[in-house]
N, C-alpha and C positions, 0 to 999 in steps of 0.2 A: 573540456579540459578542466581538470583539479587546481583549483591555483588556489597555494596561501598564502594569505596577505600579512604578514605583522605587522604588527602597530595599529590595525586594523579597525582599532577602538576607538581611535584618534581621530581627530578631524580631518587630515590628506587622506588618511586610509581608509575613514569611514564612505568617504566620497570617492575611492574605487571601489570598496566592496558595491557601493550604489550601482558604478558605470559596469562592471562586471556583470555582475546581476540580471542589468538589461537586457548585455548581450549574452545570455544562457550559458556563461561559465559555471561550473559549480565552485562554490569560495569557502572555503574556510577560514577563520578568523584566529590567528594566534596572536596572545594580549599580554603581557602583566599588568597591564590596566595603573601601571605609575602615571602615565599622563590621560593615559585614555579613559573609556568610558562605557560601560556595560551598554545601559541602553543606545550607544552609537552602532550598535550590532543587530541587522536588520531580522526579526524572528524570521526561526526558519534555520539560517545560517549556522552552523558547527561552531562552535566558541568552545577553540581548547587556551584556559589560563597556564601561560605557564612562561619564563623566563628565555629569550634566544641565546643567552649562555648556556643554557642545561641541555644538554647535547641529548640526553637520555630522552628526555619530554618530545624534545625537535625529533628524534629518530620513530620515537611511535606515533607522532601527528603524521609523516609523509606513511608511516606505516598502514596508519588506520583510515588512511586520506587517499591512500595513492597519489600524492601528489605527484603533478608533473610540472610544475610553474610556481617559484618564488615570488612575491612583489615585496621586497624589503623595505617597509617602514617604521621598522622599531629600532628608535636611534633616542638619545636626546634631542630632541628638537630644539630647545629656546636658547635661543642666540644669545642671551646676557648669560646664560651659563656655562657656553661655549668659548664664550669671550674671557670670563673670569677664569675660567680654567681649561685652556685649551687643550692643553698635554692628556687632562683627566678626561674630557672630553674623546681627541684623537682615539684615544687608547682605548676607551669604551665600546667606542662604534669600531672599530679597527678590530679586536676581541671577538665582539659578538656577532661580526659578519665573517670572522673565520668559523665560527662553527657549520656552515651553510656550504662553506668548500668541503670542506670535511668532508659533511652530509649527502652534496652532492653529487650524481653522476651526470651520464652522457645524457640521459633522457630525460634532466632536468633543464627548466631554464630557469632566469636569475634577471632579476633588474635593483640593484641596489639605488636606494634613492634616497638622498639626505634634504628633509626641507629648513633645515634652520642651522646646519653646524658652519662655523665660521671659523677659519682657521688663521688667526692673521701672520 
């Protein structure tokens, strides 16, 4: 199975791309690398940089990927940021997980996963 991971740069992500890996998924890695981190990206691995707002970027990674499998972790993660600004917060991650409905079809699947946003 093709699966990409966003955020994949990141600490949660870097450590699916890991448990993936084991189990003979192929992974690709999409980053804007704002919290993450280049070398968190095991060689080997596809690293396409690019924004999960820019629909344009997202449409040719499943292109060039075939992706068949989302693992969404490209969110703000840190929770004093979330906190301070929640609405700006909601609205970011809310935004850039529509582009992914958009993007996807039937023969996609999707796990949205938020490790740090805090809504109070």
């Amino acid at each position: 199975m093709n699966i990409l991971v966003t955020g994949g740069a990141g600490y949660i992500g870097s450590h699916t791309v890991a448990q993936l890996l084991r189990s003979q998924d192929q992974v690709v890695v999409y980053d804007n690398l704002s919290k993450g981190h280049r070398p968190a990206v095991p060689e080997g691995v596809p690293f396409v940089s690019g924004d999960i707002r820019d629909r344009k970027s997202l449409a040719k990674a499943f292109g060039d990927y075939h992706i068949d499998a989302v693992i969404h972790f490209a969110a703000s993660s840190l929770v004093g940021e979330s906190m301070e600004r929640p609405s700006t917060a909601k609205r970011e991650g809310a935004s850039a997980s529509a582009g992914f409905s958009t993007r996807s079809t039937a023969r996609h699947k999707f796990s949205l996963t938020s490790t740090g946003l805090t809504i109070p």
